[in-house]
MITI-97881 format. One record per residue (C-alpha): x, y, z; residue in three letters. Coordinates in steps of 0.05 Angstrom, whole numbers, plus 5000, padded with zeros to 4 digits. Example, Ala and Ser with C-alpha at 12.3 -4.5 7.8 and 13.67 -1.06 7.14 Angstrom:
<nodes>
524649105156ALA;527349795143SER;
</nodes>
This chain:
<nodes>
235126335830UNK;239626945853UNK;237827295792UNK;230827225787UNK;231027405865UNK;234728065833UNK;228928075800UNK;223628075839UNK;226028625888UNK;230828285931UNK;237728595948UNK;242728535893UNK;249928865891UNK;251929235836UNK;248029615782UNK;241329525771UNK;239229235703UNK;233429615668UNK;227429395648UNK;228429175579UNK;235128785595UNK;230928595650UNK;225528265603UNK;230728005550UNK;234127625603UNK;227327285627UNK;226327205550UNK;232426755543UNK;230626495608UNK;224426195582UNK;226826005522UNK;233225605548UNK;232625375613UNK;230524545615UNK;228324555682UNK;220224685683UNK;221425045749UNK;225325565714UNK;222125715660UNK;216025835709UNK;219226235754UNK;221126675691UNK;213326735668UNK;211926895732UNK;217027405729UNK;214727695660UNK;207727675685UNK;210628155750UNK;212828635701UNK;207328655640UNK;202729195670UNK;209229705685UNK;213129475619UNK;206929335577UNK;210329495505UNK;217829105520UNK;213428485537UNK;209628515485UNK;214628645430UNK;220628095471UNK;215927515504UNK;209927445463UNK;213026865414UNK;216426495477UNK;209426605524UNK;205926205459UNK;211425705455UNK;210025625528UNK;202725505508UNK;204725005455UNK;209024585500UNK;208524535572UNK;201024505569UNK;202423885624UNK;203724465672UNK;197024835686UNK;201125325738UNK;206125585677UNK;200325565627UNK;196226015680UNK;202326515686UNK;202426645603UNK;195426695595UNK;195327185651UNK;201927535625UNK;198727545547UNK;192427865580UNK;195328455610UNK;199328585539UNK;194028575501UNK;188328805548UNK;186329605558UNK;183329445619UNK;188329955656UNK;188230355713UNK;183331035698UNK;189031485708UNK;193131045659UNK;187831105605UNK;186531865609UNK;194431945598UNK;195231465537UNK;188331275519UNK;190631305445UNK;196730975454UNK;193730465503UNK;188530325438UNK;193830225391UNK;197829755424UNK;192229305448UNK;190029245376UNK;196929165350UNK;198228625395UNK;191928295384UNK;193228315303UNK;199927975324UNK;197027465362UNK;191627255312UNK;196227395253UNK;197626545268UNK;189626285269UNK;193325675308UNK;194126135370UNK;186226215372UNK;185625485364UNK;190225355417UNK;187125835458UNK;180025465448UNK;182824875477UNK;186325075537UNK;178625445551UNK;177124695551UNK;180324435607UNK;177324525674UNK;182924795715UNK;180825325736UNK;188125715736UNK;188425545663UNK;180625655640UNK;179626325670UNK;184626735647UNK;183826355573UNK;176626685578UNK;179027415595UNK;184427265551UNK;179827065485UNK;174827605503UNK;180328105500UNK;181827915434UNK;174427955416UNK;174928705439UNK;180728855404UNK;179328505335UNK;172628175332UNK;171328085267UNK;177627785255UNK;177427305317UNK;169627205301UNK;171826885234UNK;177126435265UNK;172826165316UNK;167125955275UNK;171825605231UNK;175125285275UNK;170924645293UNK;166924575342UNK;170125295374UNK;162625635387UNK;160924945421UNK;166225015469UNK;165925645489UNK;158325485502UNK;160224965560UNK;162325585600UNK;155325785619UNK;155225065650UNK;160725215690UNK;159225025763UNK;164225695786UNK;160426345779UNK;166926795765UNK;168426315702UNK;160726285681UNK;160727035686UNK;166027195644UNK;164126645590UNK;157627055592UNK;161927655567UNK;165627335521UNK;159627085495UNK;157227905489UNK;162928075454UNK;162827385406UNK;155527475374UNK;157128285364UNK;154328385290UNK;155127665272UNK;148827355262UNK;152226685235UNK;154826635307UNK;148026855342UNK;144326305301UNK;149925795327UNK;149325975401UNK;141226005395UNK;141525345377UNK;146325135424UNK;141225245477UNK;144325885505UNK;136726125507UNK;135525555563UNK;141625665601UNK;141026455613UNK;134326415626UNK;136025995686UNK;141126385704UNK;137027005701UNK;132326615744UNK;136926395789UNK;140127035804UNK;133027265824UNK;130127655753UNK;130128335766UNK;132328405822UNK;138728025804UNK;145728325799UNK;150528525739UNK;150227835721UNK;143327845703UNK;144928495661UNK;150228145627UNK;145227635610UNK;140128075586UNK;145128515536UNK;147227845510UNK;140327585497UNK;139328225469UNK;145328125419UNK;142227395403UNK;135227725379UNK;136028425362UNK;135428335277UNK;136127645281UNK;128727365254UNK;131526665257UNK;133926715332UNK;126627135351UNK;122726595312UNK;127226055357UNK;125226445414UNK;117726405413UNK;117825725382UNK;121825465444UNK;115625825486UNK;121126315520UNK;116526815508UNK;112626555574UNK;118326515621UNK;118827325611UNK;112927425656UNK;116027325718UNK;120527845702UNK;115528455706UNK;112528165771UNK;113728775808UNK;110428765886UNK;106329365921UNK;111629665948UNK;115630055893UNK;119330585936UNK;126430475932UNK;128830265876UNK;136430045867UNK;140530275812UNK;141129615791UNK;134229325789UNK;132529945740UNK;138729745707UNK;135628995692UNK;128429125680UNK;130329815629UNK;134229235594UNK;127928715602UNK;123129175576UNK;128029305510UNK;129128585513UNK;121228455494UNK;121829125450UNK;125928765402UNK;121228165395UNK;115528645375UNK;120229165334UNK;116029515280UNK;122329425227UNK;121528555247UNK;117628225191UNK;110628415207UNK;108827605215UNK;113427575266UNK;111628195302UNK;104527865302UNK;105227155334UNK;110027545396UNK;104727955397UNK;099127485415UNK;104227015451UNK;105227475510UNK;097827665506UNK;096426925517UNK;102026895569UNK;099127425607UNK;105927895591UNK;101628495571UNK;096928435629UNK;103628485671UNK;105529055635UNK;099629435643UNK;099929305714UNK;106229705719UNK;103030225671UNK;098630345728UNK;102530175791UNK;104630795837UNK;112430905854UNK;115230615795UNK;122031075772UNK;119831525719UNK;125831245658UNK;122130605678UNK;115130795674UNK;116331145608UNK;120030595578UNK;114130085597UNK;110530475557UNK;114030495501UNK;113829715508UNK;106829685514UNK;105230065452UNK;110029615409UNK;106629025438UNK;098929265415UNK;101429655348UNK;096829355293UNK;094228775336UNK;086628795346UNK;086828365400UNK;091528715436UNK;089029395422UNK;081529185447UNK;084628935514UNK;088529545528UNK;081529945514UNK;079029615571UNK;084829635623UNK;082130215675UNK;086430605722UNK;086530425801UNK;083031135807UNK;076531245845UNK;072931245795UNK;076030795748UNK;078431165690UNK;080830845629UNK;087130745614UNK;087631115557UNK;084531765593UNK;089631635640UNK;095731685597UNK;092432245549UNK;092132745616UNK;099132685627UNK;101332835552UNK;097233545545UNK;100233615617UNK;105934105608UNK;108433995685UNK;110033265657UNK;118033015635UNK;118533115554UNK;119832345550UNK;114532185584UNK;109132575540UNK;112632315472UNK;112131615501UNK;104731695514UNK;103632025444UNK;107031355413UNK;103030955460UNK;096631325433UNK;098331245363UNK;100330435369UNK;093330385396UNK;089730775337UNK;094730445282UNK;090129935234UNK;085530095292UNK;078430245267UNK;074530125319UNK;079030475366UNK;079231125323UNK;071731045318UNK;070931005396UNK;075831675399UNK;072232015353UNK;065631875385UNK;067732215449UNK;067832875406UNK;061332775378UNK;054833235404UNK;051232555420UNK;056532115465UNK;059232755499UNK;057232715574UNK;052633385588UNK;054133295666UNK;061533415663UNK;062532835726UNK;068432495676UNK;072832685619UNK;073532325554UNK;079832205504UNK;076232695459UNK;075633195504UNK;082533155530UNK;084633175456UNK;081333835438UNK;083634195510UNK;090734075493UNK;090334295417UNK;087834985436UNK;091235045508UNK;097435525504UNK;103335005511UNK;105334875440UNK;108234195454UNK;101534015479UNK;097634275422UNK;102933985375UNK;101333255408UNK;093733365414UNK;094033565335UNK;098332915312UNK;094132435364UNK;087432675328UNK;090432645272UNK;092731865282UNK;084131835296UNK;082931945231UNK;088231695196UNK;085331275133UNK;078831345156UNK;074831665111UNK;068331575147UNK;070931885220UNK;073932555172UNK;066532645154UNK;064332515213UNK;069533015257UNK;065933565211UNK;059633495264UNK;063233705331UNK;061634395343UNK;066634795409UNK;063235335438UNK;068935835444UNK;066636385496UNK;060236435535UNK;054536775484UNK;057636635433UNK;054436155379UNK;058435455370UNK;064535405322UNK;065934715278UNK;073134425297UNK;074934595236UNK;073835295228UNK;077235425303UNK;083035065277UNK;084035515219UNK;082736165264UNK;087935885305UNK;092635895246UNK;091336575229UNK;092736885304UNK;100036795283UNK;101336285336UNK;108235925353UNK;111535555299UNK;110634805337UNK;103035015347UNK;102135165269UNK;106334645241UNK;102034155288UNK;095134445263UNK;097134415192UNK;099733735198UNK;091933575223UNK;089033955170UNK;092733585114UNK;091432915147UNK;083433125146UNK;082833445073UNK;086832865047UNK;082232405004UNK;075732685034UNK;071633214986UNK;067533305031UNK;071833605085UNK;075434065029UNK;068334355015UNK;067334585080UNK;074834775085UNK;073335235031UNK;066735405046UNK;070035945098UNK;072436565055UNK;077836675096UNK;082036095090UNK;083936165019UNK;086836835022UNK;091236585084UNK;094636115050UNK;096236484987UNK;098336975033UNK;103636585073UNK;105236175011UNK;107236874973UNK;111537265028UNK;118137175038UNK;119737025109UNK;125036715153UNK;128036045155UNK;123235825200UNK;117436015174UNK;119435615113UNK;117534965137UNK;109135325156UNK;109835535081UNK;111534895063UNK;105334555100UNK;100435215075UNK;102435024999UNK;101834215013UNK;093334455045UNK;092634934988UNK;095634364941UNK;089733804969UNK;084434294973UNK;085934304892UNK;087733574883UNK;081633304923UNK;076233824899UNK;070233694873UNK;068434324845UNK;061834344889UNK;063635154902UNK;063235584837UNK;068536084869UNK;073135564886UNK;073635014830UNK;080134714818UNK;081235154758UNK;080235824787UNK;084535614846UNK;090435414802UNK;089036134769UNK;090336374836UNK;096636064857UNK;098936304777UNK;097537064798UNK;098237094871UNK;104936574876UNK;107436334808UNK;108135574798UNK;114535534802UNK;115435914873UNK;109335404895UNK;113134804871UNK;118935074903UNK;115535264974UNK;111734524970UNK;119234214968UNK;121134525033UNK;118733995077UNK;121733425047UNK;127933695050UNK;127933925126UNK;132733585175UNK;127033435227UNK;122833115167UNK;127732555151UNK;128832515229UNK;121532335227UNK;121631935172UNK;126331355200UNK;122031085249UNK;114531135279UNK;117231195348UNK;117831945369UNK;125132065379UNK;125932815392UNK;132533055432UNK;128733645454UNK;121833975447UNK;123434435412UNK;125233995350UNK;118133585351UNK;115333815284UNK;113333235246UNK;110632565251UNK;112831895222UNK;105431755183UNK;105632425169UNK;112232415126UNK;109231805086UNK;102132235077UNK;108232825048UNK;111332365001UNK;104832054968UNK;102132694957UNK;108133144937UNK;108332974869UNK;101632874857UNK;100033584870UNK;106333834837UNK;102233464765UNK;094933714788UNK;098934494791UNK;100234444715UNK;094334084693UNK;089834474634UNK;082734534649UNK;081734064593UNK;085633584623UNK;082633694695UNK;076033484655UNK;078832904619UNK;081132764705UNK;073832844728UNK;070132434674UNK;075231874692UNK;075231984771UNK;067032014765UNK;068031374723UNK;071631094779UNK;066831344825UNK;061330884782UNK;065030284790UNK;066430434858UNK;059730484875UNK;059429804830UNK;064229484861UNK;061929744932UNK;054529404908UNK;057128724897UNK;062128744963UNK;055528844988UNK;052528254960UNK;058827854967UNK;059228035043UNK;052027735048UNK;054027145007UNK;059627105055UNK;055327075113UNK;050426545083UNK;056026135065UNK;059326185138UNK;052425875159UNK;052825385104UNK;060225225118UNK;057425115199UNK;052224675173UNK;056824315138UNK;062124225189UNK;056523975238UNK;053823515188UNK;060723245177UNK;062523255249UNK;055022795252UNK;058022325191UNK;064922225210UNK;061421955278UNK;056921505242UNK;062521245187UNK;066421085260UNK;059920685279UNK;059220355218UNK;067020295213UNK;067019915285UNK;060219495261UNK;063819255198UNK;069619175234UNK;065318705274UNK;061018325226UNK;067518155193UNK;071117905255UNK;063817435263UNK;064217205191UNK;071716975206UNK;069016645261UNK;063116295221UNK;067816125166UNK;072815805226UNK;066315415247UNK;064215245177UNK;070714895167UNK;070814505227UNK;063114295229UNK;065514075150UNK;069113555178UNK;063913225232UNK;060312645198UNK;054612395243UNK;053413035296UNK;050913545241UNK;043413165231UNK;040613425308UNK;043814195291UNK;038114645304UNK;036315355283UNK;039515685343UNK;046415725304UNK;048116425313UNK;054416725278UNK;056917055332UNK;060016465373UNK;056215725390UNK;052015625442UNK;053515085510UNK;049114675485UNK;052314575417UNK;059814435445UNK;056413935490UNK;054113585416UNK;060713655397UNK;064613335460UNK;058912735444UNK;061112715373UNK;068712705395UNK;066712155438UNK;063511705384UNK;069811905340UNK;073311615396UNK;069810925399UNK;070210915325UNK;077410905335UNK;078410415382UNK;072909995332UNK;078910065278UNK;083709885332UNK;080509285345UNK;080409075272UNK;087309185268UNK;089708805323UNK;084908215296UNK;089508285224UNK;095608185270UNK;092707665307UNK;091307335232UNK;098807485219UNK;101607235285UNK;098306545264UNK;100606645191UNK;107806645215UNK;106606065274UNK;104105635215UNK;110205895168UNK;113905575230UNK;110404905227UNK;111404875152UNK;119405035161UNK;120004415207UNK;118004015148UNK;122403775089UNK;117703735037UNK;115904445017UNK;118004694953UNK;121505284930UNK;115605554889UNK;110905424947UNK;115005754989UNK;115106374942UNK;108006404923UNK;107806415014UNK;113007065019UNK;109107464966UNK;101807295002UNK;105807465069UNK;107608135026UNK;101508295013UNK;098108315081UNK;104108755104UNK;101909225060UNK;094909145076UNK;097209205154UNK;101509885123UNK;095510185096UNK;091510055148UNK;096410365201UNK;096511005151UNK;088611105162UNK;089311065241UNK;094811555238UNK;091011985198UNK;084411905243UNK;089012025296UNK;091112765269UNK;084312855241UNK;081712665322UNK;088113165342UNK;085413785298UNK;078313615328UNK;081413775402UNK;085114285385UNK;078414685345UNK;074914505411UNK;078814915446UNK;078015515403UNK;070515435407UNK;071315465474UNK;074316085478UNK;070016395416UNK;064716205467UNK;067216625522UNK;070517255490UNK;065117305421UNK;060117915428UNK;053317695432UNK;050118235401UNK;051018345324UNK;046118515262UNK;040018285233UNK;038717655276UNK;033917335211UNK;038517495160UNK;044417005205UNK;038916515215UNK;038016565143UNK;045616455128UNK;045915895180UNK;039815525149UNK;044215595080UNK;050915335110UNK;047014755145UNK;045014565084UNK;052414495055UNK;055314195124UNK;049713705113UNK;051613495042UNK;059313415063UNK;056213085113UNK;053212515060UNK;059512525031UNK;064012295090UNK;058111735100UNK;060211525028UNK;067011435043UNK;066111115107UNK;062010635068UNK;067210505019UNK;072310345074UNK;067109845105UNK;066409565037UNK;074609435036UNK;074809245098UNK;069808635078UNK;075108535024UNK;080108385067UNK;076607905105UNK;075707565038UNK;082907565041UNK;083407255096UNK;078806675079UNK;082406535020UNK;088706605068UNK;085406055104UNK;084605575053UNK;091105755020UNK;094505535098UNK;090604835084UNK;094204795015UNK;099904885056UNK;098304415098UNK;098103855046UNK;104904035025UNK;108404075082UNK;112103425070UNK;114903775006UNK;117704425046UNK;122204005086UNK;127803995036UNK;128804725050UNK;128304735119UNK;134605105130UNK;135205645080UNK;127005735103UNK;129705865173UNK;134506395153UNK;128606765118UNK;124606695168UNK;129606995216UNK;129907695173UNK;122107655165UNK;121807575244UNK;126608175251UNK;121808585207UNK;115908425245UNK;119708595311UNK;120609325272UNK;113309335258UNK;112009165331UNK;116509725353UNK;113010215304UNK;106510055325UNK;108210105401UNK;110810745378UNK;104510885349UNK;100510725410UNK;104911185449UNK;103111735398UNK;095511605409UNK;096511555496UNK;100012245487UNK;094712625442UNK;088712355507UNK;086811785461UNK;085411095503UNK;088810545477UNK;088109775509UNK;094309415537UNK;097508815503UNK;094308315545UNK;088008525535UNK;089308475469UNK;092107835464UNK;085907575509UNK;081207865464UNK;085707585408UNK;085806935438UNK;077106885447UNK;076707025364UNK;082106545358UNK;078006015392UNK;071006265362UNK;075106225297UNK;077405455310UNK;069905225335UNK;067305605259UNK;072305095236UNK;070404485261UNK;063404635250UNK;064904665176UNK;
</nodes>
């Protein structure tokens, strides 16, 4: 301990050691000692010294600080110390003065430590784990640790982790982390993890890291949050920013919605923190990147109308129109806005009809337009309204219609109490700030923009220049503009309009040339020589003069295309117009321009072209260039084919005609047919639910048929009131009667059976008498056992037919019972009542021919059962036989006993069965007579029987 008190400050005599030795000695230290306490005490040392002795730590401790790692991981203080100790090797995050000294140096070592570290992907993977555990000495500096790495060598540490398994997943569990300084931090690790990694972005999407910083956003009050909710927002930003899986996550998972509360900004907007500009500049990008114009344009769409239906863009106009809000804000909501309505007509239409809290209410639109020709205005500002004006004219027809309308001599208001869009539009292009006739040119230019109608239609509006003076067309005061030798940004703005009008409209080229003047002009500026930046107004005067040829119709006999390509031959040369045309495309501004629709100009004085204008440049450049060197001969062959086209345009326009009315009578047809089969799908449920119905009553009937098949006597006083859909009280009461007389007939077959026992108790009593004597014979005796036989098996069968009148009396019950509840629970209202009391005549008529047929075989039993009485006579006289020959049984008097014993213990069986039996019929309800009464009833045939006897 007395050296690492040395080393920690404490006195010490003798020489001081210096740092290195210093180090090296903890080193060995660490690497020798087998006490824990030591070797902690000597990480604690190292980590002392790491900051001042960055490089000697890094170089001597780094492979004992990961052996620490790798062993003592039981021993969350030592494990905190290297962590912490590895962090300030590899970390930049020194002191400022530090890093203006040795920034460079300070670089390279970080990221040579860092490639040192990773050089073994096992370190990473240990380093994953130990983020696992929940001490917090050992999980926080892992985190700064890991994202330190992430700085230094991301996509090298990027790769390792998302091999590793299951490494994204934990480093996820840190935004669950109850401690805000350890969720904080895993929220910038989590930054620097999904940098330019969309494997990694997918991964944490679906990991639900959309979920959890939305509700830490929330939680840490939206906007007005602190740097946590900024952290939040750039790494949400890294999640979806090019990522069309993660954005298509995003508004699937309806996180779209929980956005509004973000841009709920109150009344009072004076004094505004840093911060909260901070968080809702980085909220407004945030929604920016779901509605990019470079996303897929399906994807743009459904965001789109998402935060239309979620109310977002009604929130965002409200701070488009709220007072006090900071001026980076207010531009950048604009910006969002027009991203959010570019190319969507539904959007577009609402923000035509947001008005300004202005007394009176002024549109929107009129609004924003005042402050772009307004020169007093910040540059941002005016180039985010000019990209707000053009998002709401882009696929936009009926918004460039309602622009252009406002210019018109009809719709302009003669009393001057309000200004229009159009209005505004033509007071900035002729006011003397060049930035604002630039932007008044390329807005009115957006109005017309594919729109061949509204380019005709513009022709109409008619300024009236001075006081006196007769009116002048737009047109023509837009060329005389161009020839007072105006600024540069003014020209390059007007020509810009001028191509965008002449282009694909003959009509407007007519009246273009129609004015003398113009012609020469451009020849003229085409043909000098003049500065570099001139070059680019040449370049726009030979793309006009290049569509006034391309797009002529050869209406003027001065100006066909012929004589005008003459021209440019004498007055220019081909070659030097070819050459002149090329000039725009290969200006630095128009490939600026060309990147992007969004306006992104460092300065005003580099604003010269315009994103659709670039695309208008490159469709047209070489088609000019070929219509230069055309022939006359070929220029004919061009108009034969182009007035060709024209036919079968005019053909084709014809039948979209017809088609478009075919299209509207089968709309009507397709309603008609959707509320016809709206009508039928209703009825085929109705007739689905009857038949549904009718079969659950035939089931019934079919149930009823079967049991009513097996009544025998009840079926002749059925009436007509049978109705199939369940039987009426008065018909179960006929059926309890016709259980009843089933009953009696029961007991009636009782009876006869206990009269056959009764006849067999007395055949075995005189079996008795005849064993007492010694006279019977053998064959006798035999020819007695086999008649004895014989009745038991008469006695058998006729216990089979009560058992089965006893289940056949059982099944009765029981389809009582479900009558019974048929009764109660079967609709009473079904179908055509005469066709069922048809059907139930027809089944009557089968029920009552089974019904004949039971009464047949209830005859033929009755018929037996007279048989076996015959039996029994002849049983009788066969006992008198007997009787006589008594004297020769007695011989066998003994071995007749014996047999008489075993035919005895059979009969006490048969006894026991039929008890059984009678226990059978008490449990299934059915009465059955005690013994006594039996044998008394036995008894008073026994004597009628005896007095029969005598009489004969």
């Amino acid at each position: 301990m007395s050296f690492l008190w040395g080393v920690m400050g404490g006195p010490s005599a003798g020489p001081q050691p210096s740092g290195a030795e210093t180090i090296q000695k903890l080193c060995d230290r660490v690497a020798s000692s087998t006490l824990l306490d030591d070797r902690r005490d000597a990480v604690r040392a190292l980590k002392s010294l790491s900051k001042k002795y960055r490089l000697e730590v890094g170089t001597q401790a780094m492979e004992h600080l990961i052996h620490v790692l790798q062993t003592d991981r039981s021993d969350s203080e030592i494990i905190g110390y290297a962590l912490d100790t590895l962090y300030n090797v590899i970390s930049n995050d020194l002191e400022e003065e530090e890093q203006e000294e040795n920034l460079t140096k300070v670089d390279d070592l970080g990221s040579q430590f860092t490639e040192i570290f990773i050089k073994q992907h096992e370190n990473v993977t240990l380093l994953l784990t130990l983020v696992e555990e929940f001490d917090f000495h050992v999980r926080w500096p892992g985190v700064k640790l890991l994202t330190s790495l992430l700085k230094q060598q991301g996509p090298q540490v990027q790769q390792i982790i998302l091999v590793s398994p299951m490494g994204v997943s934990r480093l996820m569990d840190l935004l669950a982390d109850s401690r805000e300084v350890i969720r904080n931090d895993g929220v910038l690790l989590l930054q620097q993890l999904t940098k330019s990694n969309a494997a990694i972005q997918k991964i944490v999407a679906f990991e639900n890291a959309f979920e959890r910083l939305l509700d830490i956003i929330t939680e840490e009050g939206n906007s007005d949050g602190g740097i946590v909710v900024e952290d939040c927002l750039l790494l949400l930003q890294n999640l979806l920013k090019n990522n069309n899986s993660n954005q298509n996550f995003f508004k699937e998972g309806s996180y779209i919605q929980r956005m509004k509360p973000w841009f709920e900004v109150g009344d009072d907007n004076c004094g505004w923190s840093a911060q909260k500009v901070t968080n809702l500049h980085l909220m407004l990008q945030l929604v920016r990147v779901l509605v990019s114009p470079t996303n897929p344009p399906g994807a743009t769409s459904s965001c789109q109308k998402a935060m239309f239906h979620c109310g977002l863009l009604q929130q965002l106009c409200t701070i488009l129109m709220a007072t006090g809000v900071p001026a980076d804000i207010l531009t950048e909501t604009i910006n969002t806005v027009s991203e959010v309505i570019r190319g969507c007509q539904m959007n577009q239409d609402y923000f035509a009809s947001v008005n300004a809290p202005s007394n009176p209410p002024r549109p929107a639109i009129v609004v924003l337009l005042m402050s772009m020709v307004n020169e007093r205005q910040p540059f941002v500002l005016r180039c985010a309204v000019l990209y707000c004006f053009q998002c709401f004219l882009y696929k936009n027809q009926k918004g460039q219609g309602e622009i252009v309308s406002t210019l018109l001599p009809s719709t302009i208001d003669a009393t001057g109490n309000s200004v229009s869009a159009g209005q505004l539009l033509c007071g900035g292009l002729f006011s003397t700030d060049s930035l604002s006739n630039w932007c008044a040119a390329v807005a009115l230019a957006h109005a017309l923009q594919e729109n061949a109608t509204l380019k005709e239609q513009l022709l109409r509006v008619q300024l009236a220049t001075s006081i006196g003076n007769p009116p002048v067309s737009l047109l023509q005061q837009c060329t005389n503009i161009l020839s007072q030798g105006s600024k540069v940004q003014t020209r390059v703005g007007l020509l810009m309009l001028l191509c965008t009008w002449l282009s694909n409209c003959s009509i407007a080229v007519t009246h273009f040339l129609h004015n003398p003047a113009n012609i020469p002009f451009l020849t003229g500026q085409i043909a000098e020589n003049l500065g570099e930046e001139e070059q680019l107004v040449q370049g726009l005067c030979a793309l006009l003069l290049g569509i006034s040829i391309y797009y002529n119709d050869n209406s003027l006999e001065n100006y066909r295309k012929e004589k005008l390509k003459q021209l440019i031959e004498k007055r220019i040369g081909r070659e030097n117009f070819i050459e002149k045309l090329g000039f725009i495309s290969k200006h630095e501004l128009y490939s600026r321009a060309a990147q992007k629709p969004q306006p992104g100009f460092s300065s005003p004085e580099h604003m010269m072209f315009d994103h659709e204008f670039t695309k208008l440049v490159k469709e047209l450049e070489g088609v000019i260039s070929k219509a230069i060197y055309k022939s006359s001969e070929e220029d004919k062959k061009e108009e034969e084919v182009k007035k060709t086209l024209e036919q079968h345009d005019n053909i084709v326009t014809q039948y979209k005609k017809v088609i478009r009315e075919q299209d509207q009578e089968l709309e009507e047809l397709k309603q008609r047919i959707t509320t016809l089969m709206s009508q039928n799908e209703q009825l085929q449920a109705t007739v689905t639910q009857q038949v549904s119905q009718i079969q659950q009553h035939k089931d019934q009937y079919n149930l009823l048929k079967v049991q009513l098949g097996k009544d025998t006597q009840h079926h002749n006083s059925h009436g007509d009131t049978f109705q199939m859909n369940g039987i009426q009280t008065e018909e179960v009461s006929k059926l309890k009667e016709e259980l009843e007389e089933w009953k009696n007939k029961h007991e009636l077959l009782q009876g006869q059976i206990r009269e056959k026992d009764f006849l067999i108790e007395k055949l075995k009593s005189s079996q008795l008498e005849i064993g007492t004597t010694e006279l019977s014979s053998q064959n006798s005796r035999s020819g007695g056992l086999e008649h004895n036989n014989e009745l038991q098996k008469e006695l058998e069968m006729l216990r089979s037919q009560l058992q089965l009148q006893s289940a056949e009396i059982s099944q009765l019950l029981i389809e009582n019972q479900k009558l019974q509840v048929m009764n109660t629970t079967a609709d009473p209202v079904l179908g055509d009542s005469g066709a069922i009391v048809a059907k139930s005549s027809e089944l009557e008529g089968q029920l009552e021919q089974q019904i004949k047929e039971l009464k047949s075989e209830v005859k033929a039993l009755c018929e037996e059962k007279e048989s076996l009485k015959q039996h029994l006579d002849s049983s009788s006289s066969t006992v008198a036989i007997l009787q006589d020959e008594k004297i020769k049984l007695q011989q066998e008097v003994a071995e007749s006993k014996k047999e008489q014993d075993d035919l005895l213990v059979l009969l006490a069986d048969q006894d026991q069965k039929l008890s059984a039996l009678k226990i059978k019929l008490k449990d299934l309800g059915v009465p059955v007579e005690d013994e006594d009464d039996i044998e008394s009833g036995d008894q008073g045939d026994e004597d009628e029987d005896v007095e029969e006897e005598e009489q004969d």
